[in-house]
N, C-alpha and C positions, 0 to 999 in steps of 0.2 A: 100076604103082607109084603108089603116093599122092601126094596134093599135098603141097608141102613147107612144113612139117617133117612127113616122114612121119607115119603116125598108128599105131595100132592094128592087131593082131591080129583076125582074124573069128571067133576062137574061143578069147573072156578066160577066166579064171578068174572064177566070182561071187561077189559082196562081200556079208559077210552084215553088211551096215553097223547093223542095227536101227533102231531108229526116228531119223529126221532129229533134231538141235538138244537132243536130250534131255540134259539138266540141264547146257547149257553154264554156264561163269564168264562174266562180263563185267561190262558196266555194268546196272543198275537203271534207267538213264534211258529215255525215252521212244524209241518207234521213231524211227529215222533213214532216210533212203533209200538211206544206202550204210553202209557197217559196214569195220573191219578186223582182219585178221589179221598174225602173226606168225608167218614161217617160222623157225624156228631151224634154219640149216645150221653145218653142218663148217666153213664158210666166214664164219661171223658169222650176223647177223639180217638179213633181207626182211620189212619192214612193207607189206603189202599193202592197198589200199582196194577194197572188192569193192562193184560195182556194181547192189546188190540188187534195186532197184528198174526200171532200165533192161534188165537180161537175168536174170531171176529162174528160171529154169529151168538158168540155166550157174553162176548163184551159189548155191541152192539143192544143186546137186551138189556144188558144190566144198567148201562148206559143211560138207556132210554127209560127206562122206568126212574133210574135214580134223576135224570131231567124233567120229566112230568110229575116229579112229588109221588107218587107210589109209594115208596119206602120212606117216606116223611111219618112219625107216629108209629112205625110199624115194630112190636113186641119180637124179643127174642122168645122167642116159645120151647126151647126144648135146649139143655145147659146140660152135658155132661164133662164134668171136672176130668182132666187126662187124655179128654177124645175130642169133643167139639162143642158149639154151639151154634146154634140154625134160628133163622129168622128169611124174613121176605113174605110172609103171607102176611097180606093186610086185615084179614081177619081175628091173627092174633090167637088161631085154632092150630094151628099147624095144618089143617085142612083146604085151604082156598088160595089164592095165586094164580095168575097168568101170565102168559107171555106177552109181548108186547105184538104178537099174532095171531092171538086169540086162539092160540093153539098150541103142543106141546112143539118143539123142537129137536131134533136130533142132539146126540153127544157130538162133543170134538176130543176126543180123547186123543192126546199127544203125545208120544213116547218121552219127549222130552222134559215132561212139566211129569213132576212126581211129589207125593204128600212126602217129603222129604225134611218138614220143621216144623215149628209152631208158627203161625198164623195165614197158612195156605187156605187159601178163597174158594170155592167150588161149587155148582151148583147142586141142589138134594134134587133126588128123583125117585122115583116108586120103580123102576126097572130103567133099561134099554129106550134111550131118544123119548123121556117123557120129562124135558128139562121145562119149566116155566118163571116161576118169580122168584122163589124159594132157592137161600146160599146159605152155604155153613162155615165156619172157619174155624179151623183143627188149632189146638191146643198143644200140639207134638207130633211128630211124624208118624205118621199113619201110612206105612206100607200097603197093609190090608186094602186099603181105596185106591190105589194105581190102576190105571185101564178100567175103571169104573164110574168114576164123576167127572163132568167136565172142570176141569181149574183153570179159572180165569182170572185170576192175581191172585196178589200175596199182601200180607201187611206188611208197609216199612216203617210207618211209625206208629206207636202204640201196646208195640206186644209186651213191652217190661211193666205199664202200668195199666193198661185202658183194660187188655185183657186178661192180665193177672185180678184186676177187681171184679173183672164178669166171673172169672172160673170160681173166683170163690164166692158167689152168690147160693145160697141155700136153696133147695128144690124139693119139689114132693115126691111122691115115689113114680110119677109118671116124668120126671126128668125137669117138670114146670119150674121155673125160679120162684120162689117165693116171695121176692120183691122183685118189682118191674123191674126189665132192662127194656130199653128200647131205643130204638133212631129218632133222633128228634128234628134233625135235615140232616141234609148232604149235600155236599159244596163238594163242585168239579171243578179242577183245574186247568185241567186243557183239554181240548177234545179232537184228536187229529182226524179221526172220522169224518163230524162234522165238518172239518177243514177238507176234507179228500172231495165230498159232496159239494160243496159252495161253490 
């Protein structure tokens, strides 16, 4: 068994994502070192701050997939009240997901970046550099995950309501919500990357 929050299947479905960052909206302005997003769920908005410059191979994916629609429709699958909720497989199993490589990718694990609050971003993995589509976002600070999942943003807006109404969503004894949560888009706001690339 994986470390927790489980991770991944060893045999995803591949994402025919197209090329990274191509002709996203955002701002005109000047690169930044970290950029954000907006999850639109079933459950309200998650404005997330993604940390481009710090782990630029976990925000580069996440990125890219949240550009090519990937995470568009895609079910939270797995809700525990006090610790997290995970989503990113578009299967909706907790089992399937890719990278935008077609492949798993290594961690970026940062001394500086620590589950230190409620709504730190991270990606799920089954062990050691097997990160692919699949993120969770912690509920409270979770020491225990330090030096273990890559963390690629945080939520700055949302966590008094959007995520207060996930936590308390009812689940089966396998962690499943009992009523859908899920991403229904997500709207990026700037993307310095694709600005670094052009």
């Amino acid at each position: 068994m994986g470390r927790w929050p489980p991770g991944l299947t060893s045999s995803p479905q591949t994402l025919a994502a197209g090329p990274p960052f191509a002709r996203l909206s955002g701002t005109e302005s000047s690169p930044a070192v970290n950029m954000s997003v907006t999850l639109h769920t079933s459950h309200g908005e998650l404005k997330i701050e993604v940390f481009c410059e710090t782990v630029p191979k976990a925000a580069e994916n996440f990125l890219a997939l949240c550009a090519s629609g990937q995470y568009d429709g895609c079910l939270f699958h797995r809700n525990i009240k006090g610790f997290m909720i995970q989503t990113g497989d578009p299967t909706g199993t907790g089992k399937g997901g890719q990278s935008i490589w077609g492949r798993p990718f290594p961690d970026e694990v940062r001394g500086t970046l620590k589950f230190n609050q409620r709504g730190i971003v991270a990606m799920a993995n089954s062990g050691p550099d097997t990160n692919k589509s699949q993120f969770f976002i912690t509920y409270a600070k979770q020491s225990h995950l330090d030096t273990k999942y890559s963390i690629f943003g945080r939520v700055i807006d949302g966590t008094d309501t959007t995520l207060d109404a996930m936590e308390k969503v009812p689940v089966n004894d396998k962690m499943r919500p009992l009523q859908p949560i899920k991403i229904e888009r997500v709207e990026i706001h700037a993307n310095p990357i694709a600005e670094k690339q052009a």
